[in-house]
DRENDRENTI-780055 format. One record per residue: residue in one letter; x, y, z of N, C-alpha, C, O in turn. Coordinates in steps of 0.05 Angstrom, whole numbers, padded with zeros to 5 digits, always signed. Each point is the difference from the previous one (the first is absolute). Last residue first. Layout:
aXYZXYZXYZXYZ
...
This chain:
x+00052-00006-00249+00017+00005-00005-00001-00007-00032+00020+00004-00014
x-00086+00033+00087+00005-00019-00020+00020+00008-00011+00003+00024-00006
x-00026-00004+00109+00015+00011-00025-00013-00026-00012-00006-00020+00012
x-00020+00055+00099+00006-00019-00024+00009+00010-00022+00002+00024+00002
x-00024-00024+00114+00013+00020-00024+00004-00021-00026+00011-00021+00002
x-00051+00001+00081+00006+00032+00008+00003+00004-00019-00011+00021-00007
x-00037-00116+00035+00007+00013-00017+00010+00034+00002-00019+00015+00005
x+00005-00103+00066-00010+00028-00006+00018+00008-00027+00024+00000+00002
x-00032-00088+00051+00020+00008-00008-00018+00033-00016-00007-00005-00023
x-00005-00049+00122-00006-00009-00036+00011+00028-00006+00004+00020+00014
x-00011-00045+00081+00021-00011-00021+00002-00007-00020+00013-00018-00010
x-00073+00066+00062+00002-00018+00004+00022-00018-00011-00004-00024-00002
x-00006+00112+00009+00006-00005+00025-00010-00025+00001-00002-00008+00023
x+00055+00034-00109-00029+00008+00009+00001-00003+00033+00023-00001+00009
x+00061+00012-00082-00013-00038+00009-00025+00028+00029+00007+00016+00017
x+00043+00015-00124+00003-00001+00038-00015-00014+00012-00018-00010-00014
x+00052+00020-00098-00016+00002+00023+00018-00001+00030+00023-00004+00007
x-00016+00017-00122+00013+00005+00012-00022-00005+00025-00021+00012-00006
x+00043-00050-00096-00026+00013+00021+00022+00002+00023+00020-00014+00002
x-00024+00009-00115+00024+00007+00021-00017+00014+00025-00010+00022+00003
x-00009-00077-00108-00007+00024+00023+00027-00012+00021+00016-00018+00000
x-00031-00017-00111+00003+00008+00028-00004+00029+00021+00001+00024-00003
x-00063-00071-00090+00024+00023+00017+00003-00015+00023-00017-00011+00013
x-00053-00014-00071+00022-00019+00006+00024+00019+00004+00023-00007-00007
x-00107+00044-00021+00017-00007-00003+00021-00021-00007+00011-00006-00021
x-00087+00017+00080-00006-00005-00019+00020+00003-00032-00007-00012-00020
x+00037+00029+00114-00020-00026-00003-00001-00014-00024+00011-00021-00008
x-00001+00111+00034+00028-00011+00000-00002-00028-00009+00014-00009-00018
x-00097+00059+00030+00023+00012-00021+00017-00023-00011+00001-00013-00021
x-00044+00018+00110-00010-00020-00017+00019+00008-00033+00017-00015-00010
x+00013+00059+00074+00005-00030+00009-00017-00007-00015+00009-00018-00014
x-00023+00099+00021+00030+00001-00013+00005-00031+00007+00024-00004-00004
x-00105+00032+00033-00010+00003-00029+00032-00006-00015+00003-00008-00023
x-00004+00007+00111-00023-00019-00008+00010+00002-00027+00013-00018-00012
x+00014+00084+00054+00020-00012+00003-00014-00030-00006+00017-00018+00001
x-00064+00092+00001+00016+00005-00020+00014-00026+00001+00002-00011-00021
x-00071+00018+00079-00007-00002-00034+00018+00001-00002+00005-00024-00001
x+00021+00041+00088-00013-00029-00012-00008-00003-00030+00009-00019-00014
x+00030+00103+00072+00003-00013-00034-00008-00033-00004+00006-00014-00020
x-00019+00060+00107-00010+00023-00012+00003-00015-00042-00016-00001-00019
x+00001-00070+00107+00018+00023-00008-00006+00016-00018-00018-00009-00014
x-00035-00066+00048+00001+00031+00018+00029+00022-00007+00007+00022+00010
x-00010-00116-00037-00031+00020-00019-00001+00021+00020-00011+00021-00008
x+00097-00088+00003-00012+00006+00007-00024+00024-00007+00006+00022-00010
x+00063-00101-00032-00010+00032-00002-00025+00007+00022-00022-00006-00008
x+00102-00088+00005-00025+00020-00003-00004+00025-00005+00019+00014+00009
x+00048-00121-00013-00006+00033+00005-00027+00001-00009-00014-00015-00013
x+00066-00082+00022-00012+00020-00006-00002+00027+00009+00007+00002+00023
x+00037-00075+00002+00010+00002-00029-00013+00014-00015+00007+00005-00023
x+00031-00023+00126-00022+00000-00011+00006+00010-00025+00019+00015-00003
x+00036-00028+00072+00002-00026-00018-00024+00008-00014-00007-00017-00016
x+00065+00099+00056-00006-00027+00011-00011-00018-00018+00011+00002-00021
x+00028+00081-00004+00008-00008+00023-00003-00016+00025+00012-00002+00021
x-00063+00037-00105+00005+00018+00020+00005-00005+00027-00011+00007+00021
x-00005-00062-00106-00002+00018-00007+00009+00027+00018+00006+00021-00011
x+00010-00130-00035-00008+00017+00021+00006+00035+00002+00021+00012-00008
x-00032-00069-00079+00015+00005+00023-00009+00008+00016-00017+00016-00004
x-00018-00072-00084-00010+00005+00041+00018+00010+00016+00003-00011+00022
x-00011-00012-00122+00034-00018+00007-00014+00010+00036+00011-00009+00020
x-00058+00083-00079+00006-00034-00007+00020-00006+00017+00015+00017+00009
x-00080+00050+00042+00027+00002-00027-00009-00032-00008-00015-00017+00010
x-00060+00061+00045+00011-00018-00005+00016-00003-00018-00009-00010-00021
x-00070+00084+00075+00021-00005-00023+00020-00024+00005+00008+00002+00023
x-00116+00040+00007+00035-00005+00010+00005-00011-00028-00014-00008-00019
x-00058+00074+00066+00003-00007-00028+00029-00010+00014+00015+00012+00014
x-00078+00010+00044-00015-00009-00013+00005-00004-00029-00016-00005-00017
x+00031+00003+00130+00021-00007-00027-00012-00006-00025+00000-00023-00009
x-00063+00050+00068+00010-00027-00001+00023-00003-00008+00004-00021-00011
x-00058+00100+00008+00004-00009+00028+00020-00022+00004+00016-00001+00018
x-00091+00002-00103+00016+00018+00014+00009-00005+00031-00012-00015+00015
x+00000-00066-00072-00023+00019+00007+00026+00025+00011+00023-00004+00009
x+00022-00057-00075-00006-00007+00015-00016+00025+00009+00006+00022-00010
x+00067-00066-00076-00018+00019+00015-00023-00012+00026-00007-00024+00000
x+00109+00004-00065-00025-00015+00022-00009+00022+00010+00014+00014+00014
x+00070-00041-00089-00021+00014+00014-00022+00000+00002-00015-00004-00019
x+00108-00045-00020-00024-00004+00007-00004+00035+00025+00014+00011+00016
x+00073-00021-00072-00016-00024+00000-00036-00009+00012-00013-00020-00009
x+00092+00114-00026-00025-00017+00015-00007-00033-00013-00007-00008-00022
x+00110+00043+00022-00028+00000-00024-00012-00005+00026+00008-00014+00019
x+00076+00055+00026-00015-00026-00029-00020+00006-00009-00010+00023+00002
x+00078+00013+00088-00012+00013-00023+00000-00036-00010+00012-00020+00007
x-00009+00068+00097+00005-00023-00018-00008+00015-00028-00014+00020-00002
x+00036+00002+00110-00015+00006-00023+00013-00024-00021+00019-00016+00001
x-00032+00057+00120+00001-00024-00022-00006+00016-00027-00015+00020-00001
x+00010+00025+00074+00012-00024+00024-00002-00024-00024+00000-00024+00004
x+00021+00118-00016-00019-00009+00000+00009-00028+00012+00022-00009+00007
x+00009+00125-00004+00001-00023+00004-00016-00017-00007-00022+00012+00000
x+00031+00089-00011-00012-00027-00011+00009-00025-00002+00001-00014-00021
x+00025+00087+00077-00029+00014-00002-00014-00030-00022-00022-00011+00002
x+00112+00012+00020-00011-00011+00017-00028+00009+00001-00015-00009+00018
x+00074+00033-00071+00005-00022-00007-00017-00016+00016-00007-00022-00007
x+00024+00112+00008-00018-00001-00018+00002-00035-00007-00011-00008-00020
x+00059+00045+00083-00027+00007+00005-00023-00006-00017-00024-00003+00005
x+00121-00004-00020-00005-00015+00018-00031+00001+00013-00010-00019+00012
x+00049+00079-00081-00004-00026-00009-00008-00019+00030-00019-00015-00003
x+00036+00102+00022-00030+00000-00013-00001-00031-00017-00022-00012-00003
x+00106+00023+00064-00031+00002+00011-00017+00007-00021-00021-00011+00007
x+00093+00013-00055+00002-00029+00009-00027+00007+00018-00022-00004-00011
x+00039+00091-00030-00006-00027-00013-00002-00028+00011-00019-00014-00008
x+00052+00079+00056-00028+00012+00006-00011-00029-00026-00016-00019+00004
x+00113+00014+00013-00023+00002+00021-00017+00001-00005-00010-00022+00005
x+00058+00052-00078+00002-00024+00007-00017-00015+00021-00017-00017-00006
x+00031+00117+00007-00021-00002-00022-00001-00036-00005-00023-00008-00003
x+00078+00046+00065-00022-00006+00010-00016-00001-00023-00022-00009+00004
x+00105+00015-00031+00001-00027+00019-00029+00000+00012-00010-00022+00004
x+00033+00089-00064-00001-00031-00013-00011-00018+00024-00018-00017+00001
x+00040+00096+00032-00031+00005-00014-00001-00023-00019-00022-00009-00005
x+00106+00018+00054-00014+00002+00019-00036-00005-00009-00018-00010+00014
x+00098+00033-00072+00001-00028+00007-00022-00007+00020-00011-00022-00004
């Protein structure tokens, strides 16, 4: 009974850890509606759902990919995709130290 019960335990702390390793301060899923490129540095690829939800817990309706991240192409190349398509995506972000909305994690659904 003793090895259920901490084997239970040890599950809930690794779910609770693991819940909090990917927290996001916003996500939304729809069709791309508009994307806007811009000079490196710049927020230089953002993304725009249809219907404009806000995206990461405050009023802004756009997201970004930042180009200093390691999968910028990829995650570029999976949003234009999605795009071109007419797939839904499923963007997941965190609000920047300016309060823009940083792209972390995405899916076409």
């Amino acid at each position: 009974m003793m090895k259920k019960w901490m084997t239970a335990l040890s599950a809930g702390v690794c779910f609770a850890a693991c819940g909090a390793a990917f927290a996001w301060d916003g996500s939304a899923t729809g069709q791309i509606d508009l994307i806007q490129g811009a000079g490196a540095g710049g927020m230089p690829f953002r993304v725009v759902l249809k219907n404009a939800p806000a995206l990461c817990g405050n009023t802004l309706t756009w997201a970004y990919l930042d180009d200093a991240d390691g999968n910028y192409k990829t995650n570029a190349s999976i949003l234009l995709t999605a795009k071109a398509a007419g797939s839904a995506v499923a963007l997941y972000s965190n609000r920047d130290s300016n309060g823009y909305c940083r792209i972390g994690f995405l899916q076409i659904q």
